[in-house]
Structure formats: structure tokens, C-alpha cells
N, C-alpha and C positions, 0 to 999 in steps of 0.2 A: 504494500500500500504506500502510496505518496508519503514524505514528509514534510512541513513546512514548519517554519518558527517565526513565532509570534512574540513582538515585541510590543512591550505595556508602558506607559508614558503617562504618569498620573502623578498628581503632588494631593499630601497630606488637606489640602483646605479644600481638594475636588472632594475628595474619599471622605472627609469633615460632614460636607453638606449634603451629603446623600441619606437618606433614610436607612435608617439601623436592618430594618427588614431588609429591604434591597441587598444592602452590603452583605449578610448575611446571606441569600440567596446566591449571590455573586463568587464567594467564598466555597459553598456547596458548590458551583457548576468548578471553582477549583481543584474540589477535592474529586468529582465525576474526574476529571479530565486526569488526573494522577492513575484513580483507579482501572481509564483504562488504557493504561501506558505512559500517557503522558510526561515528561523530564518538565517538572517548572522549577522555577529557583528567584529569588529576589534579588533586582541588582545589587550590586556592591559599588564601591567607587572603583571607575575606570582607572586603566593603565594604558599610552599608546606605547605600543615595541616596532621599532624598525630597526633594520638589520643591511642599510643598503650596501648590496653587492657583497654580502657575505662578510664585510670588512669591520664588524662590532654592532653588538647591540646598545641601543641606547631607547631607552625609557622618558615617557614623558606625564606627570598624573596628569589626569584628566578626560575630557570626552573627546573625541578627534571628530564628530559630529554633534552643531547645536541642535536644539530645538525648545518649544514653548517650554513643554515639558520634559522635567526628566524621566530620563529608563528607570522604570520602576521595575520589570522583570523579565522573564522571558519564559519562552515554553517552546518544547520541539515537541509537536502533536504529530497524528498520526490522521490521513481524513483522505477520502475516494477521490474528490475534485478541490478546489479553491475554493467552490462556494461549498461545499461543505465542510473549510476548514473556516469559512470566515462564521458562517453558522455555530461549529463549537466553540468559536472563542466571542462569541458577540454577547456572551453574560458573563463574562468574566470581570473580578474590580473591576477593571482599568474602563474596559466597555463601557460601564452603566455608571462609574463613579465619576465624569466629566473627564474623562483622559482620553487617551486615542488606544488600537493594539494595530499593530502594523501587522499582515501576515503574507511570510516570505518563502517560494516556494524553495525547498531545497534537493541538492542532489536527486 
């Protein structure tokens, strides 16, 4: 089956104003999506690593990509087409809590 990853972009005062139910509802369709298979994880603060032409790594904190919001997490789901990955991730926090989920087809 396909896989794609879903990237969640949501701050603390979206996920605030949302109704305690919702959130809650939102959280179950996280726990659904672990149960079946799903890799989800909460971001962490970024690292960029480049390594040009093999001649040293060097490191830089932070994001190498802006946006409104920060990455809040990710998930490598599992789903037959793209609209039925944008379908399982469309109640997830980040969905219903004012954030965005981006989903990226993969390999």
C-alpha cells in the first residue's frame, strides 16, 4: 500500500481555542491512526546538516523552511490513494485545531 507523510503545523493558542471535545476527538483519530500502523511523533526543535561534496558536516539549529506555523508533528501513514490519505489525516489536532497537515506522497 502507498505511503505518505503528513506534516502538522499548529501553535499552542490554535489547539487553546478549540473545544475540549473536538481536541479530544482529534487525539482518538491519533490514537486510530497509530493502531493501524501509523509512525506519528511530535516535533522536536530542528537541526539543518549539510555535508557539501562530502568535505565536512556542519550543522545549523533551526528550521531551513518558514512558515505561519510551526511543525508540530509528523506521521508516515499508510492509505490506497491521496484522497484517502488526506481523508485519514483530516481529524487529526493539527486539522481541526486551526493548523494546517500537509500530506506528502512518499517512495
Amino acid at each position: 500500500m502507498p505511503k505518505f507523510l503528513a506534516i502538522g503545523y499548529g501553535d499552542r493558542a490554535g489547539y487553546d481555542r478549540t473545544p475540549q471535545d473536538l481536541r479530544d476527538a482529534a487525539h482518538r483519530e491519533d490514537a486510530r491512526l497509530v493502531a493501524e500502523g501509523a509512525v506519528i511523533g511530535v516535533a522536536g526543535a530542528p537541526v539543518q546538516v549539510r555535508n557539501p561534496q562530502a568535505a565536512g558536516v556542519v550543522t545549523r539549529q533551526g528550521a531551513y523552511l518558514s512558515s505561519d506555523l510551526p511543525v508540530a508533528g509528523f506521521a508516515v501513514i499508510e492509505a490506497r490513494t491521496l484522497d484517502h490519505a488526506i481523508e485519514q489525516v483530516s481529524g487529526v489536532p493539527c486539522a481541526v485545531a486551526y493548523g494546517v497537515v500537509e500530506v506528502w506522497p512518499i517512495g
